[in-house]
Each structure stands twice: as structure tokens, then as C-alpha cells.
C-alpha positions as CSV (number, residue, x, y, z in Angstrom):
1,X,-150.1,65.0,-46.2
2,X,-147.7,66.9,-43.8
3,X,-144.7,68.6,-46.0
4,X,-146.7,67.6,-49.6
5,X,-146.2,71.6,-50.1
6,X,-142.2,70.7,-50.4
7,X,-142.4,69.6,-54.2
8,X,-144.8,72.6,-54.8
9,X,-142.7,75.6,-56.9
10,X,-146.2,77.6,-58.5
11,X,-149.4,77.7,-56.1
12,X,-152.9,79.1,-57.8
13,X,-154.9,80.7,-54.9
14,X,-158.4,81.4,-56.0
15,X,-160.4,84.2,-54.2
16,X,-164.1,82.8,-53.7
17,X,-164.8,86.4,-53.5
18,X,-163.7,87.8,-57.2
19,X,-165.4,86.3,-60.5
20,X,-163.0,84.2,-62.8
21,X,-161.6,85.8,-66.3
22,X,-164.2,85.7,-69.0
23,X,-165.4,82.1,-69.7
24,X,-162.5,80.5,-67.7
25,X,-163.4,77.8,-65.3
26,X,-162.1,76.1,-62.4
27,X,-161.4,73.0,-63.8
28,X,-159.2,75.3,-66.5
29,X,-156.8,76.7,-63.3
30,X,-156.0,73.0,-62.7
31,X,-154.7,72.5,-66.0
32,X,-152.3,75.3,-66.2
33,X,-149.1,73.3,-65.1
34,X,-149.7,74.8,-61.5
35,X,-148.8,72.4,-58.4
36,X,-151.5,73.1,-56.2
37,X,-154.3,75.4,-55.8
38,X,-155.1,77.3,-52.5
39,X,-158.8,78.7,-52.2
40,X,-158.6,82.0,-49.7
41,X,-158.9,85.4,-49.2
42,X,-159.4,88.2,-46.8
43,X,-163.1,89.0,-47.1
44,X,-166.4,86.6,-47.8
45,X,-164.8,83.1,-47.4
46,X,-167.3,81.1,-46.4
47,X,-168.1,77.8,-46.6
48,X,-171.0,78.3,-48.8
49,X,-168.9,80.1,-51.5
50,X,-166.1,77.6,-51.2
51,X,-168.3,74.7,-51.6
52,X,-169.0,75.1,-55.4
53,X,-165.3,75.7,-56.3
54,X,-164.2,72.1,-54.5
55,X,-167.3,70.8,-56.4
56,X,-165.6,72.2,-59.6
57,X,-162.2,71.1,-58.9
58,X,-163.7,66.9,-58.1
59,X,-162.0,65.8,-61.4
60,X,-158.4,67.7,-60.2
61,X,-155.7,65.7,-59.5
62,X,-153.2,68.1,-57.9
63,X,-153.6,69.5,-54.0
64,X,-156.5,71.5,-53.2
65,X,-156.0,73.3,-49.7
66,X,-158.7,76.0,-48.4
67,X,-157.4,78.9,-46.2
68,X,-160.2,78.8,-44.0
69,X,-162.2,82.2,-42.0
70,X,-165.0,80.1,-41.3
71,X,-165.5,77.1,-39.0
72,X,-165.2,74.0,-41.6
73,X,-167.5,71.5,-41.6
74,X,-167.0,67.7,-40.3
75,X,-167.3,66.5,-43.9
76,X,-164.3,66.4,-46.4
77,X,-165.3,66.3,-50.1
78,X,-162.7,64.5,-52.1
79,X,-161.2,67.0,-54.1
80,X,-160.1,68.6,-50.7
81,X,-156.9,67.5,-49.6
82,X,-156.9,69.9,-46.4
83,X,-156.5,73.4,-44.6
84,X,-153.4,75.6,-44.1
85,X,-154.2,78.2,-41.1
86,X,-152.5,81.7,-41.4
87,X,-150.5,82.9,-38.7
88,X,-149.8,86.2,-39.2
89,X,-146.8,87.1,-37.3
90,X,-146.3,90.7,-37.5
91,X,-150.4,91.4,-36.9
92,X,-151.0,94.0,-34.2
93,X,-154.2,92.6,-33.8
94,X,-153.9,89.6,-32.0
95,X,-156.9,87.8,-33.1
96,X,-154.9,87.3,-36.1
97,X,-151.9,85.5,-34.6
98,X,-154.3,83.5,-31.9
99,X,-157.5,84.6,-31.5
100,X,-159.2,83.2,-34.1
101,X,-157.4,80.2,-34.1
102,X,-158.3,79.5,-30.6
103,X,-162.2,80.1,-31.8
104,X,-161.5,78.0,-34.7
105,X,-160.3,75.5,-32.5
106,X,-162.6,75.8,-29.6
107,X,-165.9,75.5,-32.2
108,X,-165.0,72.8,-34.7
109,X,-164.3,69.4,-34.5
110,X,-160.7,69.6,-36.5
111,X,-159.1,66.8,-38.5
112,X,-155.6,67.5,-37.2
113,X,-154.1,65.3,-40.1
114,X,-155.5,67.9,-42.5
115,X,-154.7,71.4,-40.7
116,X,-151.6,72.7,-41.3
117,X,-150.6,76.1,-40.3
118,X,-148.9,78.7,-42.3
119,X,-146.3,81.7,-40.5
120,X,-147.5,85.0,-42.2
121,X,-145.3,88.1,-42.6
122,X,-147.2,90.6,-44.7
123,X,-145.2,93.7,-46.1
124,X,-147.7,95.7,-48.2
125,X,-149.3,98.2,-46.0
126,X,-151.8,99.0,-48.3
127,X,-153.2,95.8,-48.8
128,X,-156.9,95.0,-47.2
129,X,-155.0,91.8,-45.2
130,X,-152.5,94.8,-43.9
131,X,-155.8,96.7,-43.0
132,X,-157.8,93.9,-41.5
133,X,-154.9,92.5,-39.4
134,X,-153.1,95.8,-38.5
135,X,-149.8,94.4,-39.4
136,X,-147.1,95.9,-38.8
137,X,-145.1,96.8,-42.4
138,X,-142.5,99.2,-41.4
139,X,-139.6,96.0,-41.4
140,X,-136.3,96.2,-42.8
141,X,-135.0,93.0,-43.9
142,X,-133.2,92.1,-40.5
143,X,-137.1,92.6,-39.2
144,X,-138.4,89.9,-41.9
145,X,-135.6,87.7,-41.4
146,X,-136.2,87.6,-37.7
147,X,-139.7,86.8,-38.3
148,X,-139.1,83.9,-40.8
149,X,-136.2,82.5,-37.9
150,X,-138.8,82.7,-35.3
151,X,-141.7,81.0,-37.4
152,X,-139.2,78.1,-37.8
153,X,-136.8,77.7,-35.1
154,X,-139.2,78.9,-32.2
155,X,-143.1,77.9,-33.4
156,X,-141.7,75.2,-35.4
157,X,-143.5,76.4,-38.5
158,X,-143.2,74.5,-41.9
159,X,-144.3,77.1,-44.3
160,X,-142.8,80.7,-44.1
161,X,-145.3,82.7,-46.3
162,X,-143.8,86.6,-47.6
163,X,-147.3,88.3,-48.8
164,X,-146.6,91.2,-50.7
165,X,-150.7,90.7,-51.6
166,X,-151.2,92.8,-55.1
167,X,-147.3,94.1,-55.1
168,X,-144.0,92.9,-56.4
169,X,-142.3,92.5,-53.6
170,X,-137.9,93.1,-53.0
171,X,-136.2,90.1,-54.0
172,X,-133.3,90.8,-52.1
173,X,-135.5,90.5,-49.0
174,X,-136.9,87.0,-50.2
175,X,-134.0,85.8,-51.1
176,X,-132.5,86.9,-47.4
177,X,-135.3,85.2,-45.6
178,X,-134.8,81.6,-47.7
179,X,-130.9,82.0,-46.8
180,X,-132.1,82.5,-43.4
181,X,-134.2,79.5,-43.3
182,X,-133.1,76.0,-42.8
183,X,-135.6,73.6,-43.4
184,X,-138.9,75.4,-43.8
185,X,-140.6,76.2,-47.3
186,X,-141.1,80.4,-48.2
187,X,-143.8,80.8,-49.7
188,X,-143.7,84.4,-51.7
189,X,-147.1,86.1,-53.1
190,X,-147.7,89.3,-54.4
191,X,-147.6,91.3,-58.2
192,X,-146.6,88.1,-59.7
193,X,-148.3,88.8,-63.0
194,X,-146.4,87.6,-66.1
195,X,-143.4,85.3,-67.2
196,X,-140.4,88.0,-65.7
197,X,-142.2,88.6,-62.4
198,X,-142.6,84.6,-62.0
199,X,-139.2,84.2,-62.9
200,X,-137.5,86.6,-61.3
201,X,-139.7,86.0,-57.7
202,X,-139.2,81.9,-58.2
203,X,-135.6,82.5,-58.5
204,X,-135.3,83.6,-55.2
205,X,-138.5,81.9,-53.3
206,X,-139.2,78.3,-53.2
207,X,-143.3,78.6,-53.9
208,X,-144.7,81.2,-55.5
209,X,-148.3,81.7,-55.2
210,X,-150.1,83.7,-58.1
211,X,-153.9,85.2,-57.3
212,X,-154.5,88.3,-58.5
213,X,-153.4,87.7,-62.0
214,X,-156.5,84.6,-62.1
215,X,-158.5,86.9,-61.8
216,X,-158.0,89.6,-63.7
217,X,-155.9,88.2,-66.8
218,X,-157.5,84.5,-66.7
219,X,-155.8,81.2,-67.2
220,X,-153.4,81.9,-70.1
221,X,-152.1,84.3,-68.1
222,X,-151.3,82.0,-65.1
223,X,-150.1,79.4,-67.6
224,X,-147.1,82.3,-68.6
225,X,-146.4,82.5,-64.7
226,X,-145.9,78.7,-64.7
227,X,-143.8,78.8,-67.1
228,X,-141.5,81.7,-65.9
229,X,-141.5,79.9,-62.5
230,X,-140.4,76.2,-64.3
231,X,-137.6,77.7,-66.2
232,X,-136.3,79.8,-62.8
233,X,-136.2,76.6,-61.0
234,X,-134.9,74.5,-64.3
235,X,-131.7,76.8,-64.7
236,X,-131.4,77.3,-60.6
């Protein structure tokens, strides 16, 4: 499953903590055109709220990846085709770039084939993951770069993930930290909300990842971001 993420240019992640759009469904967010679906979030993911939404998504048949806080079970249902673990670089609190991971570790019985771990660098400082991790978000974009470099060319990490979470981020910095970046995939997320903001963000990211947007415009709405991302890539 290692690297499946490459062929991935529009990510879904689905809070288990927010309600869906009026009437939409889970099943519906596979059908949008999107490449994968990620379920995560900063508070309340547990496994008893991510249970049902893997139960909902059985039928899918793209990649379903849980950003886990909890310790996972030993039991894989089969829509779930594995974890991505956020590193968050620039966290001032260190349970966020080890700690937990090393509890996470230490408690579960992991599937190694089916973790994969994701380098973190988030840039909104008003955001609750900017509040929970005490990142660090005064970078300029020789700070982000450096980050990104380190993930890959020191940690040897495969996913680079800018999370603007709930803002529309610079694309001059994105764009900076995939130049910088040889063989790992940047993931960009945050403010992605319509066909321009997909469009403009996929032209200079490789993945974006809309959330927010789910949530609060529905399905349709994610469908428009699919489309602005297809068309950045398709004239790229």
C-alpha cells in the first residue's frame, strides 16, 4: 500500500466529530470523483465514532485511511485500507512530534504494512490543531521549505502535509516547498472551498485535501472542488 497516495490529486477527510450536510451520506463523499477519503481530526476521534463511518464506506472502492488519536484495534474492517500518523514538525509540544507516537506504539499491536506516517507543518495559528499542538506559525517560506527538506531528506518522510486547517493558504509558499521537494508527495489543506480555490491550490500542490467544505456545503460542493482540482492538473 506504501506510496498508493502518489496517484491521489483530491483527498476528502471527514471529521467524525462534525455532522454531514443535510441528508448527505457517507457513501455520497465516495462518489464525488475524489481519490481517497481520510477520516481525522483534532478532537473526539475515537474508535467508536470512526467505526460507523468505515461501516458506511464497505461498498467504497477508493482508499479509506483513518488519522488515528486513539489506540486502533487489532481488527481491520475491509473498507479500511490503513493509517497515516501525523508528525507535526513544527509542534512545540513534543508529544505531538514523538510522544504520542511512542504511546501509540508502545500500547498497540501495529500492522506496520498499514501505518504510514505523515510530516506535518501547520501555518494557521488560529486553528484548534495550532492550539492543541503549540506549533510554531511565525515561518517565512525559507522556514517551511526547511521543514518540508528535513521531512524528506532527513526523516525520510513520504508525505509532506502544508495544513492551513480552515484557511486559504499562500500559494507561493506551496508551490516553494514542492520545488523544494524531490520525491515526496505535499499534501496542501486548508480554505479549499469552491472550484477557484481547488484550482488555484492543485495547481501548485500535488494532493489537496478538502474538509471543512464536507461539512458545511455537502457533497455538491466537494464535487466542484474535484473538479477545479481535475482541470488544474489536466492543463498542468
Amino acid at each position: 500500500m506504501a506510496g498508493v497516495w502518489a496517484q491521489w490529486d483530491h483527498v476528502t477527510k471527514v471529521d467524525p466529530d462534525k455532522p454531514l450536510h443535510n441528508g448527505d451520506t457517507y457513501a455520497g463523499i465516495a462518489d464525488t470523483g475524489t481519490d481517497a477519503i481520510i477520516i481525522g481530526g483534532t478532537t473526539n476521534v475515537t474508535e467508536a465514532r470512526v467505526q460507523p463511518i468505515l461501516d458506511a464506506l464497505a461498498s467504497a472502492t477508493i482508499p479509506i485511511f483513518v488519522e488515528p488519536t486513539y489506540r486502533p484495534s487489532s481488527s481491520h474492517t475491509e473498507a479500511l485500507s490503513g493509517y497515516l500518523l501525523p508528525i507535526v514538525l513544527n509542534a512545540s509540544d513534543t508529544m505531538w512530534i514523538t510522544g504520542a507516537h511512542h504511546e501509540l506504539v508502545r500500547s498497540s499491536n501495529l500492522e506496520w504494512d498499514y501505518v504510514h506516517p505523515e510530516a506535518y507543518i501547520v501555518l494557521n495559528p488560529t486553528s484548534s490543531v495550532a492550539t492543541l499542538t503549540q506549533a510554531d506559525c511565525d515561518l517565512d517560506i525559507d522556514d517551511v521549505v526547511a521543514y518540508a527538506e528535513l521531512a524528506e531528506q532527513v526523516l525520510g518522510q513520504e508525505i509532506v502535509y502544508l495544513e492551513y486547517s480552515g484557511t486559504l493558504g499562500d500559494p507561493a509558499v506551496v508551490a516553494a516547498t514542492r520545488n523544494a521537494l524531490s520525491s515526496a508527495q505535499l499534501f496542501y489543506g486548508g480554505g479549499i472551498h469552491d472550484y477557484d480555490s481547488a484550482y488555484e491550490m492543485a495547481s501548485v500542490a500535488d494532493t489537496v485535501v478538502v474538509g471543512d467544505v464536507l461539512h458545511e456545503a455537502g457533497v455538491e460542493a466537494v464535487e466542484a472542488t474535484v473538479r477545479g482540482t481535475r482541470d488544474a492538473k489536466h492543463e498542468s
